[in-house]
N, CA, C and O atoms as a printed pandas DataFrame, in Angstrom:
     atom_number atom_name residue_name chain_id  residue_number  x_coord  y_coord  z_coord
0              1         N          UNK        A               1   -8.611   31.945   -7.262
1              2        CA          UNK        A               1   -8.119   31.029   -8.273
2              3         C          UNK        A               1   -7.387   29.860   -7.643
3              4         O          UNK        A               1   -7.378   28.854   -8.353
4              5         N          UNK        A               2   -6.738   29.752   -6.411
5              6        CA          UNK        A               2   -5.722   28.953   -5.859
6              7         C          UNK        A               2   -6.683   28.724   -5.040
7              8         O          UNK        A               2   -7.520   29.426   -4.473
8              9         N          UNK        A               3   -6.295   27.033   -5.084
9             10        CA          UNK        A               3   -7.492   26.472   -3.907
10            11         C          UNK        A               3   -7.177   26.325   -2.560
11            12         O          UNK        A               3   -7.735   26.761   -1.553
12            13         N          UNK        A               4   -5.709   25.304   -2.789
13            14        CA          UNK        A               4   -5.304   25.683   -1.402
14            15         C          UNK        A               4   -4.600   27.123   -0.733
15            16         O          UNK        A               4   -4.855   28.291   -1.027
16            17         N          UNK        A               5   -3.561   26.549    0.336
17            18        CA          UNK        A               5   -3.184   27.583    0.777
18            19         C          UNK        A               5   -2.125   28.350   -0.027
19            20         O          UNK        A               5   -1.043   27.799   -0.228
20            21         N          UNK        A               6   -2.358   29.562   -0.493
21            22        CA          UNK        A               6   -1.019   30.482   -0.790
22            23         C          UNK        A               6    0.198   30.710   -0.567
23            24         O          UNK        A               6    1.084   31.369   -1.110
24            25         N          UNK        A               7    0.064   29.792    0.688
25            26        CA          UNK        A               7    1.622   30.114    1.522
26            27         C          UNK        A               7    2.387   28.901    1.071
27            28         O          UNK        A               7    3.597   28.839    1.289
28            29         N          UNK        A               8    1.743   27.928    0.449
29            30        CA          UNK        A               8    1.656   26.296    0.608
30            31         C          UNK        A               8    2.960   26.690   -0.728
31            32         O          UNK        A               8    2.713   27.771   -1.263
32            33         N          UNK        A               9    4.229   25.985   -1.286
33            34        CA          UNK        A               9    5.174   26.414   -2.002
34            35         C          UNK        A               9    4.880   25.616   -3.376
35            36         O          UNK        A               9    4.209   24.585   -3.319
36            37         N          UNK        A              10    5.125   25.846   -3.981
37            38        CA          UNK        A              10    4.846   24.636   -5.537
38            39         C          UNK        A              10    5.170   23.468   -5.162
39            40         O          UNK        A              10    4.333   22.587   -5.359
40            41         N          UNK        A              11    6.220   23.167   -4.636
41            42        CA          UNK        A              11    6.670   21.890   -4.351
42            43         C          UNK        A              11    5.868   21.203   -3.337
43            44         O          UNK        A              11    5.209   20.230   -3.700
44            45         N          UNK        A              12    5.829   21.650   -1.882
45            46        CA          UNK        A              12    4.762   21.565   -0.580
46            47         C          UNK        A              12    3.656   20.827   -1.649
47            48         O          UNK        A              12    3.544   19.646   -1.977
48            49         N          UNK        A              13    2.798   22.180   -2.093
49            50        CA          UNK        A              13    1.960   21.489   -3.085
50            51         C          UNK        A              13    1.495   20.308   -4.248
51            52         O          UNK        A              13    0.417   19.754   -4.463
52            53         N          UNK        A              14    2.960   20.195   -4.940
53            54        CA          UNK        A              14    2.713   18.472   -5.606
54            55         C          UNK        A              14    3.146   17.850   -4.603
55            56         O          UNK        A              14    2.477   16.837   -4.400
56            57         N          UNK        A              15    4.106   18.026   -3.761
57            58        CA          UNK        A              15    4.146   16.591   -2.794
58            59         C          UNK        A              15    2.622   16.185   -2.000
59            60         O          UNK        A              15    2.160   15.045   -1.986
60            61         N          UNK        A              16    1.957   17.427   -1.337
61            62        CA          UNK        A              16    0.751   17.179   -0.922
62            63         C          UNK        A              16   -0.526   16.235   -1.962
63            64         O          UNK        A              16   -1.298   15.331   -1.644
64            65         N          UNK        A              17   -0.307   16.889   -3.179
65            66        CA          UNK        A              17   -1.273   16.005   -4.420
66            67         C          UNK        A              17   -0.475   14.803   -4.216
67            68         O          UNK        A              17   -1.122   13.778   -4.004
68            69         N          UNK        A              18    0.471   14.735   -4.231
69            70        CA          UNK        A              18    0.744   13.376   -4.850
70            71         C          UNK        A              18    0.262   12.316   -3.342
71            72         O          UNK        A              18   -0.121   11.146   -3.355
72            73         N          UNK        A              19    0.410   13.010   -2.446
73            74        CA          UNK        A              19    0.415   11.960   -0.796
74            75         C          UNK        A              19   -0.911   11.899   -0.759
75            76         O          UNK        A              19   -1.422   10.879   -0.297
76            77         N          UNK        A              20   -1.593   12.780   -1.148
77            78        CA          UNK        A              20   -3.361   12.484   -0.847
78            79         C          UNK        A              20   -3.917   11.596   -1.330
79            80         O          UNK        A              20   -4.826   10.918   -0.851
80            81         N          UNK        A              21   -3.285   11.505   -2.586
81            82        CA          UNK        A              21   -3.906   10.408   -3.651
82            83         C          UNK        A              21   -3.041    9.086   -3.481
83            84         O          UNK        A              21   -3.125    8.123   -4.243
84            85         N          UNK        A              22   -2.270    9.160   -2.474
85            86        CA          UNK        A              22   -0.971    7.558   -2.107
86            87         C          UNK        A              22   -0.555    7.209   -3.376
87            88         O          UNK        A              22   -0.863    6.200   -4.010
88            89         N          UNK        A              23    0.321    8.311   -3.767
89            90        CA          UNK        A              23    0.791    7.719   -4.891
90            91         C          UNK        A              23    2.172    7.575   -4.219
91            92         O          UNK        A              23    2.435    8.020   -3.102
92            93         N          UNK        A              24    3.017    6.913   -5.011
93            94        CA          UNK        A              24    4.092    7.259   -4.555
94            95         C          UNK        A              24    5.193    7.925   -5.251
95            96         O          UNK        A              24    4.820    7.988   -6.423
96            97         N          UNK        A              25    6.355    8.456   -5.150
97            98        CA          UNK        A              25    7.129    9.172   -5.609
98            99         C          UNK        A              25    7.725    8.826   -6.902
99           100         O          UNK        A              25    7.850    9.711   -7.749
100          101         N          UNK        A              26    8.183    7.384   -7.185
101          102        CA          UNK        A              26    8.782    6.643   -8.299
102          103         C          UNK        A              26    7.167    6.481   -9.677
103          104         O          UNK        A              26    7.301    6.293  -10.886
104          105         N          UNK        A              27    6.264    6.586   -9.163
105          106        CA          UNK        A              27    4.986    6.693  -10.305
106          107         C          UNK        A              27    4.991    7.775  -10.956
107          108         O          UNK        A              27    5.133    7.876  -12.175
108          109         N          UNK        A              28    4.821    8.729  -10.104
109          110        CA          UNK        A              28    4.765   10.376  -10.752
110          111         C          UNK        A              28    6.088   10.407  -11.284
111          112         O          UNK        A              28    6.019   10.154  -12.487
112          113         N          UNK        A              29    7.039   10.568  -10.987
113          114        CA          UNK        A              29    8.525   10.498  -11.807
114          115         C          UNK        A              29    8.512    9.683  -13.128
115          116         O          UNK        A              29    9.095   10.036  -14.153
116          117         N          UNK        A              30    7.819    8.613  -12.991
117          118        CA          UNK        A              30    7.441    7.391  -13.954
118          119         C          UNK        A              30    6.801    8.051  -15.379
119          120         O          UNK        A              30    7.283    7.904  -16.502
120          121         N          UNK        A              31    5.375    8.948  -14.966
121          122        CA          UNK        A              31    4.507    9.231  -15.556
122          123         C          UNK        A              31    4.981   10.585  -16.227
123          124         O          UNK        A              31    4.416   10.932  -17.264
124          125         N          UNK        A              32    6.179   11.517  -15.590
125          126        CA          UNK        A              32    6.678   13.145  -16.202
126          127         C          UNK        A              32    8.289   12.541  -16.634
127          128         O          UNK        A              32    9.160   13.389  -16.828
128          129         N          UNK        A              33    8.612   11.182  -16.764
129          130        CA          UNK        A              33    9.555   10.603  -17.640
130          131         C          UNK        A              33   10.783   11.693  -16.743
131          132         O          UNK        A              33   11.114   12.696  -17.375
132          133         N          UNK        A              34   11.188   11.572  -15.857
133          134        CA          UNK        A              34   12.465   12.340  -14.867
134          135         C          UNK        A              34   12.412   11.107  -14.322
135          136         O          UNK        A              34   11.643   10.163  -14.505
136          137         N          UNK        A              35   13.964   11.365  -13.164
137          138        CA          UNK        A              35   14.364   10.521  -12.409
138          139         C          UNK        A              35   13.622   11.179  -10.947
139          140         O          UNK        A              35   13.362   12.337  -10.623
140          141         N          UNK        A              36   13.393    9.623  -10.136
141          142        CA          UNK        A              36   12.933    9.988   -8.563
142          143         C          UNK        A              36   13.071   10.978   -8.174
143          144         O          UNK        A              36   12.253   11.760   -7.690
144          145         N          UNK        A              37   14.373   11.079   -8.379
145          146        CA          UNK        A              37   15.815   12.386   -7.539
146          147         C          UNK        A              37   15.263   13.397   -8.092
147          148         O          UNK        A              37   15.183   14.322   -7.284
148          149         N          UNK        A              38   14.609   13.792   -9.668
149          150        CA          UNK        A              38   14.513   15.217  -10.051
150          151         C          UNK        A              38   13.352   14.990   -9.417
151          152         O          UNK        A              38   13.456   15.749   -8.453
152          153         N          UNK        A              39   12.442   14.518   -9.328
153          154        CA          UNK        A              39   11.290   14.754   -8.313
154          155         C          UNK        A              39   10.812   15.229   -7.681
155          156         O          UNK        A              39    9.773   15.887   -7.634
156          157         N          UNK        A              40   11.913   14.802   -6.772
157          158        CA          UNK        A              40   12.325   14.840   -5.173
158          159         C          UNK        A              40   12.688   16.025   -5.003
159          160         O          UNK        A              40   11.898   16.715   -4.359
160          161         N          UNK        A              41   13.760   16.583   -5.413
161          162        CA          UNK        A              41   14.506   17.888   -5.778
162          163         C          UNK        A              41   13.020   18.966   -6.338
163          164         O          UNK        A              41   13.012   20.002   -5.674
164          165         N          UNK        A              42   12.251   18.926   -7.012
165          166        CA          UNK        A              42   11.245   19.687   -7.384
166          167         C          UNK        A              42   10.361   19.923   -5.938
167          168         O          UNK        A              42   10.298   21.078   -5.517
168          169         N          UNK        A              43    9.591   18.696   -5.083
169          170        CA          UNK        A              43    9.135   19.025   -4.166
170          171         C          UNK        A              43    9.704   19.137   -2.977
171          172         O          UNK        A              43    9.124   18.998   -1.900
172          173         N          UNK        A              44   10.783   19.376   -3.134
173          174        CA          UNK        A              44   11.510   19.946   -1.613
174          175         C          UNK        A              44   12.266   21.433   -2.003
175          176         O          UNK        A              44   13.254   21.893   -1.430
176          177         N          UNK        A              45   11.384   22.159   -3.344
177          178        CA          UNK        A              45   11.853   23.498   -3.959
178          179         C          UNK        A              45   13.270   23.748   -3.951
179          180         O          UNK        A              45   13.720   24.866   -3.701
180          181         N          UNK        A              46   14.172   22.501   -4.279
181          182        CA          UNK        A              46   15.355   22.635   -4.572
182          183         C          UNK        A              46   16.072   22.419   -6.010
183          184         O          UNK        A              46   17.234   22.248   -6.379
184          185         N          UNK        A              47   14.565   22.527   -6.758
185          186        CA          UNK        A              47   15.213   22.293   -8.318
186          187         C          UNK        A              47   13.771   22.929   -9.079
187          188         O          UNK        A              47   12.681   22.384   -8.904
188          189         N          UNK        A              48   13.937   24.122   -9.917
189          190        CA          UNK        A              48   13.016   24.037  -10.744
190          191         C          UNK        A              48   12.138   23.102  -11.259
191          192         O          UNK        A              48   12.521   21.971  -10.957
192          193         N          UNK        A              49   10.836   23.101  -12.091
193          194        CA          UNK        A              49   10.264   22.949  -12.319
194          195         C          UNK        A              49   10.144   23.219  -13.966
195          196         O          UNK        A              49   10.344   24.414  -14.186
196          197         N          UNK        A              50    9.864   22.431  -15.238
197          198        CA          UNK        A              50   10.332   22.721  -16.626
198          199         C          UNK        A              50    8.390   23.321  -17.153
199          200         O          UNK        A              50    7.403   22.859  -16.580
200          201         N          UNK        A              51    8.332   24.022  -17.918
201          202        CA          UNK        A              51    6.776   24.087  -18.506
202          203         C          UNK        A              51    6.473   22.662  -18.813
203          204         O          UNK        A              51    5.335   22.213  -18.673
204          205         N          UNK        A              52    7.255   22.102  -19.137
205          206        CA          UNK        A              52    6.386   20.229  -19.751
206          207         C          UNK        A              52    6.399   19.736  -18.624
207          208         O          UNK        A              52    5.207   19.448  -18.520
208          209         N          UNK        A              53    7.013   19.317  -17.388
209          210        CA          UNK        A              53    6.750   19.071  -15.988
210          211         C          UNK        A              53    4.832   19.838  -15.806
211          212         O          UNK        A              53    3.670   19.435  -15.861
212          213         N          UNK        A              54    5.383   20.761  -15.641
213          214        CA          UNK        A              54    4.169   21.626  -15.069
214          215         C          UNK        A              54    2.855   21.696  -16.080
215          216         O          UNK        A              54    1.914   22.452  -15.835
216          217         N          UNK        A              55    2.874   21.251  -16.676
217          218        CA          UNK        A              55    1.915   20.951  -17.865
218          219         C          UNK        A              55    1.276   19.392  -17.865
219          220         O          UNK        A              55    0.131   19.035  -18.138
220          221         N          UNK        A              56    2.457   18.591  -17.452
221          222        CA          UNK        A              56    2.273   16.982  -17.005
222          223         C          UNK        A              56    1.708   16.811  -15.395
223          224         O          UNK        A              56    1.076   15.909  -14.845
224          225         N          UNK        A              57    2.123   17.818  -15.022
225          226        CA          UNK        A              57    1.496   17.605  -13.569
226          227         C          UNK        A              57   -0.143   18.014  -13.626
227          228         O          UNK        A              57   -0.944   17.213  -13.144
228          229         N          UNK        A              58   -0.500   18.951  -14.070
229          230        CA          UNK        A              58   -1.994   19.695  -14.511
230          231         C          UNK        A              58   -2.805   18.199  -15.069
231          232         O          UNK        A              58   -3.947   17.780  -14.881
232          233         N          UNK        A              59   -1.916   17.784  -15.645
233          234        CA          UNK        A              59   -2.612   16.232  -16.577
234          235         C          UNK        A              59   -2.846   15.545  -15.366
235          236         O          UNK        A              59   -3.924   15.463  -14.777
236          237         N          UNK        A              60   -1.716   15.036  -15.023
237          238        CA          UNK        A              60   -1.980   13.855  -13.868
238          239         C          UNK        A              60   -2.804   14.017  -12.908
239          240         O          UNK        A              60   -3.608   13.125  -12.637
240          241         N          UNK        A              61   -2.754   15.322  -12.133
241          242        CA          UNK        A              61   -3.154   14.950  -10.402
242          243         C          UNK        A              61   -5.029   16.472  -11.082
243          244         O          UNK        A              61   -5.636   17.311  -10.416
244          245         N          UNK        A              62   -5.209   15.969  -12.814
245          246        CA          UNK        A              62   -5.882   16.789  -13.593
246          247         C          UNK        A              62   -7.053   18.017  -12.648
247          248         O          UNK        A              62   -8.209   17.951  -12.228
248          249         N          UNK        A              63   -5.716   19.297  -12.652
249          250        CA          UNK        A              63   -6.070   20.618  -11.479
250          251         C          UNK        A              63   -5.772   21.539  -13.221
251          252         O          UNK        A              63   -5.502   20.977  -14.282
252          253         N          UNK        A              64   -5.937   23.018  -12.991
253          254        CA          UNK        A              64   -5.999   23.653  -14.206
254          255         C          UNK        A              64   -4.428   24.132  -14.248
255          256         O          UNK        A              64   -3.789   24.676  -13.348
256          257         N          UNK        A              65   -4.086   23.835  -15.308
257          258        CA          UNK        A              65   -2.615   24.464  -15.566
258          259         C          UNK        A              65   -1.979   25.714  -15.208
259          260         O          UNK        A              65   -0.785   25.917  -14.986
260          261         N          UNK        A              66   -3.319   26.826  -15.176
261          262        CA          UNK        A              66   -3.054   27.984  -14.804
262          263         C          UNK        A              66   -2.149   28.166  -13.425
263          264         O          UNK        A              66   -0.961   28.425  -13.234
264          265         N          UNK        A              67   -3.486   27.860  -12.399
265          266        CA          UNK        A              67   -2.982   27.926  -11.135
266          267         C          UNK        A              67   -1.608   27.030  -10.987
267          268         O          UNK        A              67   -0.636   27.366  -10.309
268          269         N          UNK        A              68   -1.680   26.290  -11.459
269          270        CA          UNK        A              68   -0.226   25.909  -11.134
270          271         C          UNK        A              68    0.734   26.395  -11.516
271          272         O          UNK        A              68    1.768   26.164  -10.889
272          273         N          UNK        A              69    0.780   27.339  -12.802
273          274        CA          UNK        A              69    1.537   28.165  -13.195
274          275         C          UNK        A              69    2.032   29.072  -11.995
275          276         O          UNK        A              69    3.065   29.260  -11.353
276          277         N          UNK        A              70    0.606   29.574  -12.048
277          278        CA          UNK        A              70    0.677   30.713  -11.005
278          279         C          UNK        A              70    1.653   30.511   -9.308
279          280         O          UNK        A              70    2.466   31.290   -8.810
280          281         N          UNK        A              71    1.179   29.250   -8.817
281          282        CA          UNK        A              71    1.940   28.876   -7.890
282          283         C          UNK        A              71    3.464   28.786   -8.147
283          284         O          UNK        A              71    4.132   29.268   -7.232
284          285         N          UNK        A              72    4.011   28.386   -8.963
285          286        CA          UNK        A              72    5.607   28.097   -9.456
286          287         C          UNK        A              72    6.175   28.957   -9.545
287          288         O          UNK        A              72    7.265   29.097   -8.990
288          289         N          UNK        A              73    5.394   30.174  -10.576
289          290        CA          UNK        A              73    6.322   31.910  -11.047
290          291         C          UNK        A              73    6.231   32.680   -9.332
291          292         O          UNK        A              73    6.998   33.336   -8.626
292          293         N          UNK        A              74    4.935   32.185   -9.229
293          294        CA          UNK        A              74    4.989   33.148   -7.968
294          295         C          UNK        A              74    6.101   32.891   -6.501
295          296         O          UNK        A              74    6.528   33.801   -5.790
296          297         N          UNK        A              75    6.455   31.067   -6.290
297          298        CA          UNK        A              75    7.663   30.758   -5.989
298          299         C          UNK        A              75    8.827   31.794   -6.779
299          300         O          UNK        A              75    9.353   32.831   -6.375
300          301         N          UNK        A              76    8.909   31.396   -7.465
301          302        CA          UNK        A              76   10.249   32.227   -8.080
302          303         C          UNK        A              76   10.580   33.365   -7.636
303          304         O          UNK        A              76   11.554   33.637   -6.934
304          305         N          UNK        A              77    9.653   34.156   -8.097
305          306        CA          UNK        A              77    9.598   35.889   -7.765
306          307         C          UNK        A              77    9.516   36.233   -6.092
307          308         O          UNK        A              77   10.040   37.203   -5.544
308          309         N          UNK        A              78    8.951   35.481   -5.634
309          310        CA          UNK        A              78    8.780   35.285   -4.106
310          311         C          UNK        A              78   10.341   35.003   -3.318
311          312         O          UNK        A              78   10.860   35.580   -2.362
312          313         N          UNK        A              79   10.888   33.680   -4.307
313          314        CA          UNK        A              79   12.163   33.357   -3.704
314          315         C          UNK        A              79   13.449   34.884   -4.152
315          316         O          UNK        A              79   14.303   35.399   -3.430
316          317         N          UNK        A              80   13.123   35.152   -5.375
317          318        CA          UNK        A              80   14.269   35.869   -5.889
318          319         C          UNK        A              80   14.083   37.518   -5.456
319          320         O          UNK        A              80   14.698   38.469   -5.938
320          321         N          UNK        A              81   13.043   37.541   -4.397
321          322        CA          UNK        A              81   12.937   39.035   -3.801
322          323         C          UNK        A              81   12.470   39.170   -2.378
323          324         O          UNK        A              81   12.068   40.223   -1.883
324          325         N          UNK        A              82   12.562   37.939   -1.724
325          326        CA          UNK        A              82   13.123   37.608   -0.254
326          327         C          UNK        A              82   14.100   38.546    0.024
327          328         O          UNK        A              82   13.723   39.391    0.835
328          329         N          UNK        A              83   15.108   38.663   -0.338
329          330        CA          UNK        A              83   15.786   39.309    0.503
330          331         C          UNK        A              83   16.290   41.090    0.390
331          332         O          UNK        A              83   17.037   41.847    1.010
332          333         N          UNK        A              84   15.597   41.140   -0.503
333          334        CA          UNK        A              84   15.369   42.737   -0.824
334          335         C          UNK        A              84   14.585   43.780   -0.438
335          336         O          UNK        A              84   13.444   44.004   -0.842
336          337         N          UNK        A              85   15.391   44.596    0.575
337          338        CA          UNK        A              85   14.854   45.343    1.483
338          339         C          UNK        A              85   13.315   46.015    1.189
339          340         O          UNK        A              85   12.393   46.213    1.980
340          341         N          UNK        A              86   13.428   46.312   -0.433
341          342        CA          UNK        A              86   12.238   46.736   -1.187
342          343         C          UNK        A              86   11.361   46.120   -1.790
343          344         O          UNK        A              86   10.587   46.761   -2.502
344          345         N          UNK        A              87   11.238   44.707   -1.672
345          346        CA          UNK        A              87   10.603   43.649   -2.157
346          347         C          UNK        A              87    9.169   43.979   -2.450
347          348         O          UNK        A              87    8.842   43.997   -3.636
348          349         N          UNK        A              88    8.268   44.241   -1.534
349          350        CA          UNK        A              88    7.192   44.760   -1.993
350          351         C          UNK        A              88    6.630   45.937   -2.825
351          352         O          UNK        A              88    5.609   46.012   -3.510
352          353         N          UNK        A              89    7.951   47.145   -2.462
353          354        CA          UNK        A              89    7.722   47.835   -3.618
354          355         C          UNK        A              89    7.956   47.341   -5.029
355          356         O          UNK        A              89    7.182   47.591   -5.954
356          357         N          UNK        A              90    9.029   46.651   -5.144
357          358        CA          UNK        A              90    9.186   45.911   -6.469
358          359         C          UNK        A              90    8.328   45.224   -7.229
359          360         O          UNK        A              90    8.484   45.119   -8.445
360          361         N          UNK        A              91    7.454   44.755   -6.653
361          362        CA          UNK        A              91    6.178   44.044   -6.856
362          363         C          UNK        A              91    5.313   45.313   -7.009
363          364         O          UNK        A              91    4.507   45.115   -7.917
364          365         N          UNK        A              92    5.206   46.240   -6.600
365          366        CA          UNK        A              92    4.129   47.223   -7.027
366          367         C          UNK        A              92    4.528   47.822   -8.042
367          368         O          UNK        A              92    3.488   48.254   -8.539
368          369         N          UNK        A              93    5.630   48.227   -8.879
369          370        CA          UNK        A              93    5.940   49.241   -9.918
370          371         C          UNK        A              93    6.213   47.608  -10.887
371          372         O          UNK        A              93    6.602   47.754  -12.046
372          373         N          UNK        A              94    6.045   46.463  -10.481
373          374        CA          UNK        A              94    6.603   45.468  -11.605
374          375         C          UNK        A              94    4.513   45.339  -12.029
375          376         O          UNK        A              94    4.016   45.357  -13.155
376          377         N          UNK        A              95    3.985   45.256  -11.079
377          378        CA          UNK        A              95    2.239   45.762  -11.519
378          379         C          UNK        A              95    2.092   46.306  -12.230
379          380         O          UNK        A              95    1.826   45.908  -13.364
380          381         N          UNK        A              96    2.210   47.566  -11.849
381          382        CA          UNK        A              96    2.283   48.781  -12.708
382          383         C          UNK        A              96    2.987   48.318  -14.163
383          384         O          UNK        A              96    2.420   47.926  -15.183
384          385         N          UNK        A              97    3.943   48.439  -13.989
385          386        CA          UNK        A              97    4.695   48.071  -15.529
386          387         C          UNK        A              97    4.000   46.587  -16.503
387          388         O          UNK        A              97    4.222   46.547  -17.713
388          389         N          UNK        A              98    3.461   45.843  -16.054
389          390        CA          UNK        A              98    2.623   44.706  -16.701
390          391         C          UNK        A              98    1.568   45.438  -16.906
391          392         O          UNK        A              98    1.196   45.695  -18.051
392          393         N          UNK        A              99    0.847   45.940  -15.676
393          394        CA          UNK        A              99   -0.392   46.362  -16.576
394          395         C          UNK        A              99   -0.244   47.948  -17.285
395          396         O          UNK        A              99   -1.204   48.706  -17.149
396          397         N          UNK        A             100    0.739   48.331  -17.894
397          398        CA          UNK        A             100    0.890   49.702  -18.726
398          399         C          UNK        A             100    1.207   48.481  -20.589
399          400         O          UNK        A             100    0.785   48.544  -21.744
400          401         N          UNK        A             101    2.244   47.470  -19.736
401          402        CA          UNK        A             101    2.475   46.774  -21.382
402          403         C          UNK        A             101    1.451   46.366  -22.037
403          404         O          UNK        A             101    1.397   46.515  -23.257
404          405         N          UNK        A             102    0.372   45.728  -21.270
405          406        CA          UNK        A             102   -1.035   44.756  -21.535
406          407         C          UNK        A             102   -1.442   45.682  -21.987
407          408         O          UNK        A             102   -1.301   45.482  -23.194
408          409         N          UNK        A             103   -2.030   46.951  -21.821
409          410        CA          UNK        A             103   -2.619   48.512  -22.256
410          411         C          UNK        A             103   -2.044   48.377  -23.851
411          412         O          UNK        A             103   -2.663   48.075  -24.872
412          413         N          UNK        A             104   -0.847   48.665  -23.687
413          414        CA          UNK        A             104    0.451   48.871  -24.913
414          415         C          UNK        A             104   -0.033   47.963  -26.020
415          416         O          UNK        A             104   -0.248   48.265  -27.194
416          417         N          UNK        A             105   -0.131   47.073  -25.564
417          418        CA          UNK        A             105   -0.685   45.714  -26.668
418          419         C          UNK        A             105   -1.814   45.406  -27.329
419          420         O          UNK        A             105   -2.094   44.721  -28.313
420          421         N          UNK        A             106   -2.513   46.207  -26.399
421          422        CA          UNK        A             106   -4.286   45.998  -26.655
422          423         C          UNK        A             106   -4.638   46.764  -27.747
423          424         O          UNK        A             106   -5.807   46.793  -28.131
């Protein structure tokens, strides 16, 4: 589903869209109605990212909303279980538990 690299961070990633295409930083800020600075702060993964950002970005640099989803949560969860000795198990019983709810629902 992810085209580029996996390792590549949400932010890494729109800064890369945005440099390929020479845009520059004050356009895209221009076009998702934020300041430079929140931008800036987004692709140097020092400031979240809002669903209408990430929904405006899918528009602009027009890639599928999904994967970009996917890249951002997966930042998150990635950043917020770095340092937990059990990190990967956490990720396996948090599997487990999504796919028992999806079951639950169906």
């Amino acid at each position: 589903m992810m085209s580029k690299k996996n390792n590549t961070s949400f932010g890494e990633y729109i800064r890369q869209l945005r440099e390929d295409r020479n845009l520059p930083l004050r356009k895209i800020a221009a076009e998702l109605d934020i300041d430079t600075s929140t931008l800036s702060k987004i692709e140097k993964n020092e400031r979240n990212a809002s669903e209408q950002i990430i929904e405006k970005l899918s528009e602009i640099f027009a890639i599928d909303k999904a994967d970009l989803k996917v890249r951002y949560l997966s930042d998150k969860i990635t950043y917020q279980l770095l340092d937990e000795e059990d990190g990967i198990e956490i990720l396996k019983v948090a599997e487990q538990k999504i796919k028992y709810h999806k079951q639950q629902q169906a």
